[in-house]
C-alpha positions in Angstrom: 0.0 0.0 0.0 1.4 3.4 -1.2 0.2 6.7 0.4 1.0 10.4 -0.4 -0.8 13.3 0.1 0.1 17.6 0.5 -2.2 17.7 3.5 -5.5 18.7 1.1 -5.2 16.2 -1.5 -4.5 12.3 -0.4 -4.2 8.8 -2.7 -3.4 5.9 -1.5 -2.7 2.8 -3.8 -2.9 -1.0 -3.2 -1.0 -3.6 -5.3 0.2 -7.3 -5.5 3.1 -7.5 -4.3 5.5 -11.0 -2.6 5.9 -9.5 1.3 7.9 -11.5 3.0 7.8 -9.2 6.1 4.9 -6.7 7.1 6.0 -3.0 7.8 5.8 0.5 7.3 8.4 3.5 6.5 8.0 6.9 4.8 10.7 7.9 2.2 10.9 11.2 -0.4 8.3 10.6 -3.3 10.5 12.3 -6.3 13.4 10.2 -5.4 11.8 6.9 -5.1 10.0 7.9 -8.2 13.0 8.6 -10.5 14.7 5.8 -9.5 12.1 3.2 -9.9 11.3 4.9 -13.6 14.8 4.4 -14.5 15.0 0.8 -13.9 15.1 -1.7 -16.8 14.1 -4.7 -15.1 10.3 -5.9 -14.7 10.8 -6.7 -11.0 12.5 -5.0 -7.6 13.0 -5.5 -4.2 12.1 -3.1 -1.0 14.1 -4.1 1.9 13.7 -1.3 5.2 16.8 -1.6 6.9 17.8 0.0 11.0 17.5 3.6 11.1 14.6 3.9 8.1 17.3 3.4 5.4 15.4 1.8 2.6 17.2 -0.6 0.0 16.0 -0.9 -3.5 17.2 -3.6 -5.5 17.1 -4.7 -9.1 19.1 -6.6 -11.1 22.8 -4.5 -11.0 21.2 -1.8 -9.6 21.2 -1.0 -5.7 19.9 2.1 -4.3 19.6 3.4 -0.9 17.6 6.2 0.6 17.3 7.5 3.7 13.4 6.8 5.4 11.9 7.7 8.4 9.6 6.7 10.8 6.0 5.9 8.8 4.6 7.3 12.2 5.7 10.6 11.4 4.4 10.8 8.1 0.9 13.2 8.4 -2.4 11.2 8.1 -4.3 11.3 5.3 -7.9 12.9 4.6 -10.2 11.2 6.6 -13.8 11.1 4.7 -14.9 9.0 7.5 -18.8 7.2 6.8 -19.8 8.6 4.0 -22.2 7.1 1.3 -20.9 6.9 -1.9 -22.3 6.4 -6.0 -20.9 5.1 -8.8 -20.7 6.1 -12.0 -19.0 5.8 -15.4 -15.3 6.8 -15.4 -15.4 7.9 -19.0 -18.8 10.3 -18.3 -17.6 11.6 -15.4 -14.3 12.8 -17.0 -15.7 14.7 -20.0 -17.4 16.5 -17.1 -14.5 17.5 -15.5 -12.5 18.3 -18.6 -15.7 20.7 -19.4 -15.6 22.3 -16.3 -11.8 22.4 -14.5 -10.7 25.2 -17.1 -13.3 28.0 -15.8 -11.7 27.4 -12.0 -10.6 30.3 -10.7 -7.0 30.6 -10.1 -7.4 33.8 -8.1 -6.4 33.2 -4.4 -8.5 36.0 -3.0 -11.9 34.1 -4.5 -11.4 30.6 -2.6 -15.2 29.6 -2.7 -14.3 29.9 -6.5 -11.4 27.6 -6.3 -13.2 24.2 -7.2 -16.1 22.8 -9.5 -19.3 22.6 -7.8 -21.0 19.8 -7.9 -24.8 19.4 -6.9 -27.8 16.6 -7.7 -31.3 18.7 -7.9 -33.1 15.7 -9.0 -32.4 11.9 -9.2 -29.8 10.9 -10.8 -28.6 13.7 -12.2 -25.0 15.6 -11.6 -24.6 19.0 -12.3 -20.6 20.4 -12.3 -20.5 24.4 -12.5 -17.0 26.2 -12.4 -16.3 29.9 -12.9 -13.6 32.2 -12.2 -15.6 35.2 -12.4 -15.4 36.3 -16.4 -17.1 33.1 -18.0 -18.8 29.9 -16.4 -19.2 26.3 -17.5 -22.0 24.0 -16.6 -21.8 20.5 -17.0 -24.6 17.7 -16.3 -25.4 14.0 -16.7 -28.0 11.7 -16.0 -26.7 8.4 -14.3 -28.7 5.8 -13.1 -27.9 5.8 -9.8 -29.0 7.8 -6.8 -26.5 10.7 -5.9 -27.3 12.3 -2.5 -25.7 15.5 -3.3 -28.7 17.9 -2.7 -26.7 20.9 -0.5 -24.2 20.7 -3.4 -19.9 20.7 -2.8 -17.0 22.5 -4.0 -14.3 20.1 -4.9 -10.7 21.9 -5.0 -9.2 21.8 -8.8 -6.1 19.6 -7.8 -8.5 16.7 -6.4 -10.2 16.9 -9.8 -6.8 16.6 -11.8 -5.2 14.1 -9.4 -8.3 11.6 -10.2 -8.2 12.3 -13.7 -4.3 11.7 -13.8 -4.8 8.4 -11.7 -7.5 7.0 -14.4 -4.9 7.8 -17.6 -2.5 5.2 -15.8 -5.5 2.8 -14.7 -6.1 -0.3 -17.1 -9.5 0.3 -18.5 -11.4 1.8 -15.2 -14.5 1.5 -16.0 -16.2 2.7 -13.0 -16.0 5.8 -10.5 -17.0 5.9 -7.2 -17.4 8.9 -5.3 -18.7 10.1 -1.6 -19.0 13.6 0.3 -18.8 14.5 3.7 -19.0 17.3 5.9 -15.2 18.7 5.0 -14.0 15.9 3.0 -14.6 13.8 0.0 -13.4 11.0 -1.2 -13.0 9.4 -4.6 -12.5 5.7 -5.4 -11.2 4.0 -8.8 -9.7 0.7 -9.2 -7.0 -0.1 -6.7 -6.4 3.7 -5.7 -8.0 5.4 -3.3 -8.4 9.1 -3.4 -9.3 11.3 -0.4 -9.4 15.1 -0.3 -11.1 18.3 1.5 -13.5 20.2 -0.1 -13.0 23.7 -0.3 -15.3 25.8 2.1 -17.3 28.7 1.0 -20.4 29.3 -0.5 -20.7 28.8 -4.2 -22.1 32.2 -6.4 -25.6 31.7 -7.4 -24.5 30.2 -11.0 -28.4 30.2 -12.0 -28.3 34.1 -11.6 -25.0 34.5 -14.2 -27.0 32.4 -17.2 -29.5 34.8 -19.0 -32.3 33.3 -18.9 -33.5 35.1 -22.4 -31.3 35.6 -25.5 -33.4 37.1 -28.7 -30.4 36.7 -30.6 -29.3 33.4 -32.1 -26.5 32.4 -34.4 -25.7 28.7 -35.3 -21.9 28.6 -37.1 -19.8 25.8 -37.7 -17.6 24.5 -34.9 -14.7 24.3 -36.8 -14.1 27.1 -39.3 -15.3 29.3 -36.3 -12.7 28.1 -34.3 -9.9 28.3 -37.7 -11.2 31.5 -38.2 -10.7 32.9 -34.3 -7.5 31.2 -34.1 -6.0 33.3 -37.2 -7.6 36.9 -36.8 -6.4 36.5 -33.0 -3.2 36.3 -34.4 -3.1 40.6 -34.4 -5.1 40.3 -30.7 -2.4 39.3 -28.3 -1.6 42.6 -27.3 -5.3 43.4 -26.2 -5.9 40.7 -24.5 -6.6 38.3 -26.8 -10.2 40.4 -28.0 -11.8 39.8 -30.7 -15.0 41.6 -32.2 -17.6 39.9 -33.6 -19.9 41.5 -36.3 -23.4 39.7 -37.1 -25.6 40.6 -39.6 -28.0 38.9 -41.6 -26.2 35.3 -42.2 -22.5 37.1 -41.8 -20.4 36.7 -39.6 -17.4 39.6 -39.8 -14.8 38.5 -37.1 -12.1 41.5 -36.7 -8.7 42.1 -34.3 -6.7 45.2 -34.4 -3.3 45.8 -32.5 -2.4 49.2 -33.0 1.5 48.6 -33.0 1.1 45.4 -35.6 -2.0 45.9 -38.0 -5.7 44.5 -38.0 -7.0 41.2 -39.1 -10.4 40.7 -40.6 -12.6 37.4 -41.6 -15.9 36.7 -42.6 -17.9 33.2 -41.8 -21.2 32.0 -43.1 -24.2 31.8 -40.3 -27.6 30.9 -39.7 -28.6 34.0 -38.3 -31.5 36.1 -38.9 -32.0 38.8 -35.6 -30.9 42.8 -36.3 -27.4 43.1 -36.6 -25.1 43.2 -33.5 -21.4 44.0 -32.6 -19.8 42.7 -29.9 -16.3 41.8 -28.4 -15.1 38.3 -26.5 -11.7 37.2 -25.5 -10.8 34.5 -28.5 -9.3 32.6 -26.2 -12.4 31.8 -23.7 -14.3 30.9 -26.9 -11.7 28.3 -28.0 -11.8 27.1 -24.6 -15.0 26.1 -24.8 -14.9 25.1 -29.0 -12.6 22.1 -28.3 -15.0 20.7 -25.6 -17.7 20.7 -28.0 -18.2 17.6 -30.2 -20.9 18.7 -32.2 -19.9 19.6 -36.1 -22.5 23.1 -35.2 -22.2 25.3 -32.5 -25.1 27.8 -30.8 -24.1 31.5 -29.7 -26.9 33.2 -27.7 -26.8 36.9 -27.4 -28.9 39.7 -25.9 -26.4 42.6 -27.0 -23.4 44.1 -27.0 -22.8 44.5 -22.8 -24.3 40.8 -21.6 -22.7 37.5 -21.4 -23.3 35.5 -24.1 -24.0 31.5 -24.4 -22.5 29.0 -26.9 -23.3 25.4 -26.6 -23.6 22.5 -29.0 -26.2 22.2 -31.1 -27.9 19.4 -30.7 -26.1 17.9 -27.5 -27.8 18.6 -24.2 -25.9 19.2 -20.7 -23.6 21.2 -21.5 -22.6 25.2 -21.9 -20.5 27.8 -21.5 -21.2 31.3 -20.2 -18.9 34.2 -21.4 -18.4 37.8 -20.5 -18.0 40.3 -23.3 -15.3 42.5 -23.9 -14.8 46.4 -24.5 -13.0 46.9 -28.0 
């Protein structure tokens, strides 16, 4: 059984292994680490020698390290009873790759440090994230019950260190997952992870959606995102903004920087509302593009000062909220 953990986020691993005596020692992660990647041979041997020294040996190769006392070493998350649900690993990672890249990385907004995640009906799981200038909601239906009605915010790096341990599982199929009170914890295969949630109340997300948009475009998914990638080209220097013009089934996309020149492209679009200007960050859009896997993409707009929507076309359960931008 291997544990580590940086006192918020904990895993802990069990595999097959020949012990020919039961014990317990701590020793430096990285070190360990290196040296066990740089070995050529299939097998190795652990042997905790007096003082904590630890001996690692395979084939030619001997290694030792200095240990300590597995006493020491600081417990890990305790999630303590909690009731858990399963659900598919492979859902339940699309919704975390559609919602980790809105967390906030501001320090002075903790409560928006995480991805919330709430059930408001059975079966279903909702994951919002934000960090203030766009939002991205995320939800499923599973089959099982989730008892997640009060709603929690799970810290980004719990979220990334569970989708890191299923890319080196063989063929997880299955998630299972459990919140209490501070802590959650999140089980997959033979690794355990456990992990505090972060406190704070969570923004009312339902307040930040508009509700109404009388303006709708639908454009294709991927020369909109060709054609934001190359006339951001000349919008690096302001932030990345880009302005979009819409008119009757025309789409005029334009970037200026005023020290290198202006850039200018023109899509066609299904749109038929009064014509509109208005300004995004090219980046937050392409954030949310590659998420998408629908050929056609949605834009909802109300005008040229409120947040706009894009989601796919015909799937359901997802969308991204974005703030516009003064050009």
């Amino acid at each position: 059984t291997v544990s580590a953990t940086d006192l918020d986020v904990g895993v802990q691993g069990t595999y097959q292994a020949d012990v020919e005596t039961n014990g317990s020692v701590s020793v430096h992660a990285k070190q360990l680490f290196e040296i066990i990647k740089s070995l050529t041979s299939d097998s190795l041997t652990l042997e905790v020698q007096e003082n904590y020294w630890i001996e690692v040996r395979s084939g030619a190769s001997r290694f030792r390290l200095v240990g300590m006392n597995a006493e020491e070493f600081p417990a890990l998350p305790n999630p303590g009873d909690v009731e858990t649900f399963k659900v598919p690993s492979d859902a339940l990672i699309q919704m975390i790759d559609r919602t980790l890249f809105c967390v906030s990385t501001d320090d002075n907004r903790h409560n928006l440090s995480g991805v919330y995640c709430e059930s408001t009906e059975k079966g279903l799981l909702r994951m919002v994230a934000t960090d203030g200038h766009r939002l991205a909601l995320s939800e499923h239906q599973f089959e099982c019950d989730i008892p997640l009605t009060d709603g929690v915010i799970v810290p980004r790096k719990g979220f990334q260190e569970l989708k890191r341990i299923l890319s080196d599982g063989d063929g997880v199929s299955e998630v299972e997952l459990g919140f209490s009170g501070r802590n959650g914890v999140l089980k997959t295969g033979t690794a355990t992870l456990s992990t505090r949630l972060v406190e704070g109340r969570f923004p009312d997300y339902q307040q930040v959606i508009p509700s109404s948009s009388n303006k709708t475009l639908k454009v294709s998914k991927a020369r909109f995102a060709e054609a934001l990638k190359r006339v951001s080209l000349l919008s690096q220097g302001r932030a990345w903004g880009v302005r979009l013009g819409l008119s009757t089934d025309s789409l005029d996309l334009v970037a200026e920087d005023p020290e290198f020149g202006d850039a200018h492209e023109s899509l066609p679009i299904d749109y038929q509302s009064e014509d509109l200007t208005i300004g995004f960050n090219a980046r937050y859009l392409l954030d949310v593009l590659q998420l998408i896997k629908d050929e056609t993409v949605t834009l909802m707009l109300t005008d040229e000062l409120s947040p706009g929507i894009i989601r796919p076309l015909e799937e359901q359960g997802f969308l991204a909220v974005v703030m516009p931008v003064r050009i």
